[in-house]
MARVEX-945353 format. One record per residue (C-alpha): x, y, z; residue in three letters. Coordinates in nm, 4 decimals. Example, Ala and Ser with C-alpha at 12.3 -4.5 7.8 and 13.67 -1.06 7.14 Angstrom:
2
> u:v:w:residu
> 1.2300:-0.4500:0.7800:ALA
> 1.3670:-0.1060:0.7140:SER
END
This chain:
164
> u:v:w:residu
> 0.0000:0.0000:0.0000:UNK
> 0.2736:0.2778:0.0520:UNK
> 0.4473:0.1775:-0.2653:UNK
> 0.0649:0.2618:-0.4333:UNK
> 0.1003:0.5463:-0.2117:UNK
> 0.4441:0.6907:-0.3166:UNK
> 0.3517:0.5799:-0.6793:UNK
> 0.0137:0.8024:-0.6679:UNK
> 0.2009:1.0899:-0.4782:UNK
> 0.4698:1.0771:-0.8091:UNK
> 0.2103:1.0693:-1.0278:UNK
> 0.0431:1.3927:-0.8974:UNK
> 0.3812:1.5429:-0.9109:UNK
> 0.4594:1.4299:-1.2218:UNK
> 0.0886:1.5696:-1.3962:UNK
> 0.1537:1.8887:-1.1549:UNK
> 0.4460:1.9214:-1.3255:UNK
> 0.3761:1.8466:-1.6711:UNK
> 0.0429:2.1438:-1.5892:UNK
> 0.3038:2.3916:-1.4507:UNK
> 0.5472:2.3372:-1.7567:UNK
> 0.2560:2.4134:-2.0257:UNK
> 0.1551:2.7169:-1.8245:UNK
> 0.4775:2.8267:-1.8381:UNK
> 0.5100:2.7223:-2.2291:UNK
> 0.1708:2.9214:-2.2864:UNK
> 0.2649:3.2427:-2.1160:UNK
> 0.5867:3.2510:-2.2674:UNK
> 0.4040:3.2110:-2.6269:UNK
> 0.2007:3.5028:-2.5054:UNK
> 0.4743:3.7299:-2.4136:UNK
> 0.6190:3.6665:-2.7486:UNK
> 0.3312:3.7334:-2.9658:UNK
> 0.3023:4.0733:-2.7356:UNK
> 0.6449:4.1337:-2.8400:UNK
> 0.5751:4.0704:-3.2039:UNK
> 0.2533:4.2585:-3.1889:UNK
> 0.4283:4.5104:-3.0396:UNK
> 0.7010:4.5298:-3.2515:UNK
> 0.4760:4.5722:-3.5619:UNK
> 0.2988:4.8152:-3.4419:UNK
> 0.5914:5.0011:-3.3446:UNK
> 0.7275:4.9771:-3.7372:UNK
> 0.4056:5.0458:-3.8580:UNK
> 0.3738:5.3888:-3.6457:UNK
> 0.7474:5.4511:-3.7587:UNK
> 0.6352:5.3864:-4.0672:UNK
> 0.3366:5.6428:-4.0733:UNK
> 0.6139:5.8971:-3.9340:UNK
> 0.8092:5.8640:-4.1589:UNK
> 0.5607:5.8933:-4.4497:UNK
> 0.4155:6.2180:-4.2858:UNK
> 0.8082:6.3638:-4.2539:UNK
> 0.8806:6.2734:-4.6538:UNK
> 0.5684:6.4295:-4.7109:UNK
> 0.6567:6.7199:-4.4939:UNK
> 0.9945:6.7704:-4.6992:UNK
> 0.8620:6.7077:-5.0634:UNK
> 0.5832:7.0260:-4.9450:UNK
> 0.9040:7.2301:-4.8763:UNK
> 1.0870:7.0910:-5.1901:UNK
> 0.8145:7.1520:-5.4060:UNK
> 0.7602:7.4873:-5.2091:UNK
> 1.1655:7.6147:-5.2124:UNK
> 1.1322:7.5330:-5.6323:UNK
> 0.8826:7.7425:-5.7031:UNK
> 1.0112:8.0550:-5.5355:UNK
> 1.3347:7.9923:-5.6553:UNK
> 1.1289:7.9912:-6.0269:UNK
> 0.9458:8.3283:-5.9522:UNK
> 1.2596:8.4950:-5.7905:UNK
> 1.4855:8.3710:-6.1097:UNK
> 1.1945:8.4085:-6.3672:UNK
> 1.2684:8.5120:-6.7329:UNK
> 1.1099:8.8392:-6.8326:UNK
> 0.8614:8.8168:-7.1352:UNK
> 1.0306:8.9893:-7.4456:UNK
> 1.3363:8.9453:-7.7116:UNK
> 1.6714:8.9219:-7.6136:UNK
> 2.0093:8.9274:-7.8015:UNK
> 2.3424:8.7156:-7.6803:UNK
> 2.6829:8.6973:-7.7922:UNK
> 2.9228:8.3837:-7.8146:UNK
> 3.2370:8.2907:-7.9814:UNK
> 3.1745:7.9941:-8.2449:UNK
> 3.3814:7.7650:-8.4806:UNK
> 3.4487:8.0806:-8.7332:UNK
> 3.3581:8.3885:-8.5442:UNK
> 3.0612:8.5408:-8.3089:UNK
> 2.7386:8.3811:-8.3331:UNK
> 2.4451:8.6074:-8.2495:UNK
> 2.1340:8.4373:-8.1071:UNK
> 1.8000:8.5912:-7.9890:UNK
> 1.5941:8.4529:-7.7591:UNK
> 1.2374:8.4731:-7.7481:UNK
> 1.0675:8.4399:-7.4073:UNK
> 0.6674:8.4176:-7.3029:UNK
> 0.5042:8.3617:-6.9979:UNK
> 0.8555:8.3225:-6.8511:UNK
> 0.9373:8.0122:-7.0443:UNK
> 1.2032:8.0197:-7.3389:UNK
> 0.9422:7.9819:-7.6647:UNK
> 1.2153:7.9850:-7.9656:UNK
> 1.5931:7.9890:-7.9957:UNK
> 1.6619:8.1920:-8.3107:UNK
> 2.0632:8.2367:-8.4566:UNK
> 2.0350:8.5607:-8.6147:UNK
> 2.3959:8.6009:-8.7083:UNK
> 2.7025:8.3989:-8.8334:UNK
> 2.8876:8.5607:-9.0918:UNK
> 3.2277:8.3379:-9.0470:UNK
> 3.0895:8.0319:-8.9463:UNK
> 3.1366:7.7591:-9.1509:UNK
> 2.7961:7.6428:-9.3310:UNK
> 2.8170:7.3056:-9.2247:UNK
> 2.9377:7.3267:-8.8786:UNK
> 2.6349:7.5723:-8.8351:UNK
> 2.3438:7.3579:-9.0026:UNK
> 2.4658:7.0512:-8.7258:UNK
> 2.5018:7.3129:-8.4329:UNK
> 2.1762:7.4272:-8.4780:UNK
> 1.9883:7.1378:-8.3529:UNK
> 2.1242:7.2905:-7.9975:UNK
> 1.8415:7.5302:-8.0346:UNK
> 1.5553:7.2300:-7.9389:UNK
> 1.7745:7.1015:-7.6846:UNK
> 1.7650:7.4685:-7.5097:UNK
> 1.4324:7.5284:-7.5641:UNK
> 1.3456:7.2014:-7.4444:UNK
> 1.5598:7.2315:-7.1018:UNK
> 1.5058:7.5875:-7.0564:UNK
> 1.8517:7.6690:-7.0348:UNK
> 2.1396:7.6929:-7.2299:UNK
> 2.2827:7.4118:-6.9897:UNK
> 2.2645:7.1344:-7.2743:UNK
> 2.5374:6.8841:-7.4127:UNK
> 2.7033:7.0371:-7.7143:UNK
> 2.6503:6.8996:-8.0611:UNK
> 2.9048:6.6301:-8.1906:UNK
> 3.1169:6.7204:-8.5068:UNK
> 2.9926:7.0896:-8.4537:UNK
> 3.1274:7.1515:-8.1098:UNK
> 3.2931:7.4979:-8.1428:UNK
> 2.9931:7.6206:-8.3485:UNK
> 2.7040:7.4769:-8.0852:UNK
> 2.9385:7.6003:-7.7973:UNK
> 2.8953:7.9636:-7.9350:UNK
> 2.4978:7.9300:-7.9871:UNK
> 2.4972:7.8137:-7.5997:UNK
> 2.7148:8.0584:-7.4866:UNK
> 2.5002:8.3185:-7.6696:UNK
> 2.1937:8.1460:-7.5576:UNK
> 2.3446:8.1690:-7.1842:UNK
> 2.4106:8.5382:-7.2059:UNK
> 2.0549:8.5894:-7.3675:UNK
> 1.8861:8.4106:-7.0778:UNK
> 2.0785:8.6161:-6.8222:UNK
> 1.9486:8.9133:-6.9938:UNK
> 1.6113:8.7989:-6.9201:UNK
> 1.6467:8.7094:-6.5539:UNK
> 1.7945:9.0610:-6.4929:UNK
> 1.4844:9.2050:-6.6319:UNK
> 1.2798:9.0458:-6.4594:UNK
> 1.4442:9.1625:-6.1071:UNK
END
């Protein structure tokens, strides 16, 4: 009878045991789906903060551009620039509306060389294009598109300084 005895009394122990073991299995699940929960949320919120503070600076980007564009605006009108090309001084005139650079026109080249000239020209579009005469020069006419750029450059300046 006290070897039943002992052998219940183990028994008990062993199932009290076993009982205490899950519990502590199950809360220590729990704590780490709390940590995971918690953990998720906390990227999610950083997540939402950082969103809002990307936001925040693409407002001021977008903001800081366009003053910079109505402080440095081109003035509506003609204007004339100078530059040195392949043969000589290439004269280009500029033609600006609603502060946006409408037509590149060369208006002199008397010793350029015809051919040189006809390839530089395509500079014009590219200027007109990227509203400024901060464009790649033409290939095989590099002297000659130089000039209409740097007489395109000096044109545009013109028409910022009228427009202070």
């Amino acid at each position: 009878m006290k070897k039943l005895v002992i052998k219940a009394i183990n028994m008990l122990m062993m199932i009290g045991i076993l009982t205490g073991y899950n519990m502590v299995l199950e809360v220590r699940g729990k704590q780490e789906d709390i940590a995971r929960l918690t953990a998720e949320l906390e990227g999610s919120q950083m997540t939402v903060a950082q969103a809002k503070e990307a936001r925040a600076q693409q407002t001021l980007a977008v903001t800081q551009e366009m003053d910079t564009l109505q402080k440095s605006g081109l003035a509506d009108g003609t204007f004339i620039g100078e530059g040195q090309g392949f043969g000589g001084i290439i004269e280009v005139e500029i033609e600006v509306e609603g502060g946006q650079i409408t037509e590149v026109r060369i208006v002199s080249a008397r010793d350029e060389d015809g051919a040189y000239l006809t390839m530089a020209q395509e500079i014009t579009e590219d200027i007109v294009q990227a509203q400024s005469a901060d464009v790649d020069t033409i290939s095989g006419a590099t002297f000659s598109s130089g000039g209409i750029r740097e007489a395109a450059a000096q044109a545009i300046e013109k028409a910022e300084q009228s427009n202070e």
